[in-house]
C-alpha positions as a Markdown table, in Angstrom:
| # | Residue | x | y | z |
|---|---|---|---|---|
| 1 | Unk | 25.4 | 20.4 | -15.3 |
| 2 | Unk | 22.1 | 19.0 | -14.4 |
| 3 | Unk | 19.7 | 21.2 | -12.5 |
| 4 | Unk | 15.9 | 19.9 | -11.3 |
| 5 | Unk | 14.0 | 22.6 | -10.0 |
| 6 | Unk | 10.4 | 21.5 | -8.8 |
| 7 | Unk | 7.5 | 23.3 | -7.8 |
| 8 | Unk | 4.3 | 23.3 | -7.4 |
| 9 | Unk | 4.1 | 22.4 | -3.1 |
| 10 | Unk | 1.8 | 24.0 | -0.6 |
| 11 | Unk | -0.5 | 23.0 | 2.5 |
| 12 | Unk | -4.1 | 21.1 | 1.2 |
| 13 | Unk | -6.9 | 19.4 | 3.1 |
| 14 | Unk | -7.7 | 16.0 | 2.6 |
| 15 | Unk | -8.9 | 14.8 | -0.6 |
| 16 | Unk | -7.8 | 17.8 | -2.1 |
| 17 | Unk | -5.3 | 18.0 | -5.4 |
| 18 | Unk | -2.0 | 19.5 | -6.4 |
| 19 | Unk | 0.2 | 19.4 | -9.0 |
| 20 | Unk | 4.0 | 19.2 | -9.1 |
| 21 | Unk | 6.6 | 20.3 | -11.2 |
| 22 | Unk | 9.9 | 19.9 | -12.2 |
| 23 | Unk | 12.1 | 21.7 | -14.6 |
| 24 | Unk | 15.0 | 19.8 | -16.1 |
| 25 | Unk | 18.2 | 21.3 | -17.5 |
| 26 | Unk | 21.8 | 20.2 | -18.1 |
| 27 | Unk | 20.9 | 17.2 | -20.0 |
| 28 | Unk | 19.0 | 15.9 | -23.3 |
| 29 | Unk | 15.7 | 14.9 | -21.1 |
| 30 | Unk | 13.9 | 13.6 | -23.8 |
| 31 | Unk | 16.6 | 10.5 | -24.3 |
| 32 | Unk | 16.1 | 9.5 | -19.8 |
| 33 | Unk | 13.1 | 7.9 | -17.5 |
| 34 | Unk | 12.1 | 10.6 | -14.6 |
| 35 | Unk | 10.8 | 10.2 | -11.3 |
| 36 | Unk | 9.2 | 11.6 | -8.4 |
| 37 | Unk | 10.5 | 10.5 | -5.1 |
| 38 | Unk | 8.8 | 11.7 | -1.6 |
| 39 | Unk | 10.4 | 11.8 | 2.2 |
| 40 | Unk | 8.0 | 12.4 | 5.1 |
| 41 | Unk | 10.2 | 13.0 | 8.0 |
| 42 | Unk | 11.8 | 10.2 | 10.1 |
| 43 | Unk | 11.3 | 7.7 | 7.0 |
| 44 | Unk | 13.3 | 6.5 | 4.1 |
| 45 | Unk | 13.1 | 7.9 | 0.6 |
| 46 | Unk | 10.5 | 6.2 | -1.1 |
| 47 | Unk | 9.7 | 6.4 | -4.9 |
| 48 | Unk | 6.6 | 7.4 | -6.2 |
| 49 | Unk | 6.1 | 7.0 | -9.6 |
| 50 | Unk | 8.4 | 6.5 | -12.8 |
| 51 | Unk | 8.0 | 7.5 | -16.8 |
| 52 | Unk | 9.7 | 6.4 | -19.4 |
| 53 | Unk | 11.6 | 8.5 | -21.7 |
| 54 | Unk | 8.5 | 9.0 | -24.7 |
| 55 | Unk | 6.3 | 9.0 | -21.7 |
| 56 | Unk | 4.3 | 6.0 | -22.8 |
| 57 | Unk | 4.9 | 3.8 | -19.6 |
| 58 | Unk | 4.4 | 5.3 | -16.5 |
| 59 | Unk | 4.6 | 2.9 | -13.1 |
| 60 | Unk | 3.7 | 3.7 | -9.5 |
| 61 | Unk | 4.3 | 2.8 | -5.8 |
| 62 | Unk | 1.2 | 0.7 | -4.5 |
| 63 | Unk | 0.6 | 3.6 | -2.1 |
| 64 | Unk | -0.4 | 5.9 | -4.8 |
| 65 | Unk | -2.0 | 4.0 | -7.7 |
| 66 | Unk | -4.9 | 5.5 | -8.8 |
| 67 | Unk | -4.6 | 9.1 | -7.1 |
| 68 | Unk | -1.2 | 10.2 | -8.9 |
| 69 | Unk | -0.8 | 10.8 | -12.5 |
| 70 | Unk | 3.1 | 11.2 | -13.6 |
| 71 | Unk | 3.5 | 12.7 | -17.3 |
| 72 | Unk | 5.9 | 15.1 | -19.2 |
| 73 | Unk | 6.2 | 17.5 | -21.7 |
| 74 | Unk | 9.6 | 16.9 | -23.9 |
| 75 | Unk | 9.3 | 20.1 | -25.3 |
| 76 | Unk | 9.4 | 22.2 | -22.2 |
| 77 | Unk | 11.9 | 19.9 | -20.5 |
| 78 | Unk | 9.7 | 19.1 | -17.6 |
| 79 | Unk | 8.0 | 16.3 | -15.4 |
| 80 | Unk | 4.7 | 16.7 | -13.7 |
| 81 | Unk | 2.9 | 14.5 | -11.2 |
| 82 | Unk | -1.0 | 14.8 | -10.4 |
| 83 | Unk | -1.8 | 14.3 | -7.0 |
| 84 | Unk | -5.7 | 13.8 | -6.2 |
| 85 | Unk | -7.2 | 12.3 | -3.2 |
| 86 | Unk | -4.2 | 13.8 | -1.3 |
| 87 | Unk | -4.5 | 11.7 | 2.4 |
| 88 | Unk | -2.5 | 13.0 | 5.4 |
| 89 | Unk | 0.4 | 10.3 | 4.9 |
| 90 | Unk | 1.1 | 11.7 | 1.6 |
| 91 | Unk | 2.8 | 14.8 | 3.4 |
| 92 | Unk | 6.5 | 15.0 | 2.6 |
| 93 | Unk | 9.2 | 16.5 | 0.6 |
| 94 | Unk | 8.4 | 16.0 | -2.8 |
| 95 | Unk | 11.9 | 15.7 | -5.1 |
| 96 | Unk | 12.1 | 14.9 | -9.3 |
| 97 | Unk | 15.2 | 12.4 | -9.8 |
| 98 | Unk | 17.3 | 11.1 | -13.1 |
| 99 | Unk | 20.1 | 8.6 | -13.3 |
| 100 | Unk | 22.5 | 10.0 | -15.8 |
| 101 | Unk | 26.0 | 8.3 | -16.6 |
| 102 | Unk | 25.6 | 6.0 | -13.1 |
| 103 | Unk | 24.7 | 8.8 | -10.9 |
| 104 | Unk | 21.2 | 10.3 | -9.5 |
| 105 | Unk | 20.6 | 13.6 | -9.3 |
| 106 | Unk | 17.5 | 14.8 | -7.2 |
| 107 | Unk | 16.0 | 18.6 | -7.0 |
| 108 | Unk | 15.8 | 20.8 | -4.2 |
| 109 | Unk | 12.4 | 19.2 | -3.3 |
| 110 | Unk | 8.8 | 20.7 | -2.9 |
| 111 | Unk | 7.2 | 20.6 | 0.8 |
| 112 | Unk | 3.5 | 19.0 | 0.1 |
| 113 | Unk | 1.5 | 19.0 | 3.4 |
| 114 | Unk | -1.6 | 17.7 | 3.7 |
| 115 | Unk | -3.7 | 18.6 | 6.7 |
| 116 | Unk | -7.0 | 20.3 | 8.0 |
């Protein structure tokens, strides 16, 4: 079955960095895009950024172009994202996501919280 496991989450100031990840299992990842979506409480979902399967296109939500960097390793079944310039309205839950076979699957989520 598909499993996403991220990690990677903790508390940071402003303009400070983190990196996520996620560990994929359950599926051939290398053949499926990836993303990272984010929830801050009381708000919708909202996607983040996207990569495609070789991990030669990469697009992002206006929100977080330029700061975030999305990128994969094939070989170790796992998705990244790069967060720099981390701003208070970035705090949220942090979840991976694939569409397989007409359905999404989403991870447990990682809590990134950016305050002083």
């Amino acid at each position: 079955q598909v499993q996403l496991v991220e990690s990677g989450g903790d508390l940071v100031q402003p303009g400070g960095s983190l990196r996520l990840s996620c560990a994929a299992s359950g599926f051939p990842f290398s053949n499926y895009f990836m993303s990272w979506y984010r929830q801050a409480p009381d708000k919708e979902r909202e996607l983040v950024a996207t990569i495609t399967p070789g991990g030669g296109g990469r697009d992002y939500a206006d929100s977080v172009k330029g700061r975030f960097t999305i990128s994969r390793d094939n070989a170790k079944n796992t998705v990244y994202l790069q967060m720099n310039s981390l701003k208070a309205e970035d705090t949220a839950v942090y979840s991976c996501h694939v569409r397989r076979r007409e359905i999404d699957y989403w991870g447990q989520g990682t809590q990134v919280t950016v305050s002083s």
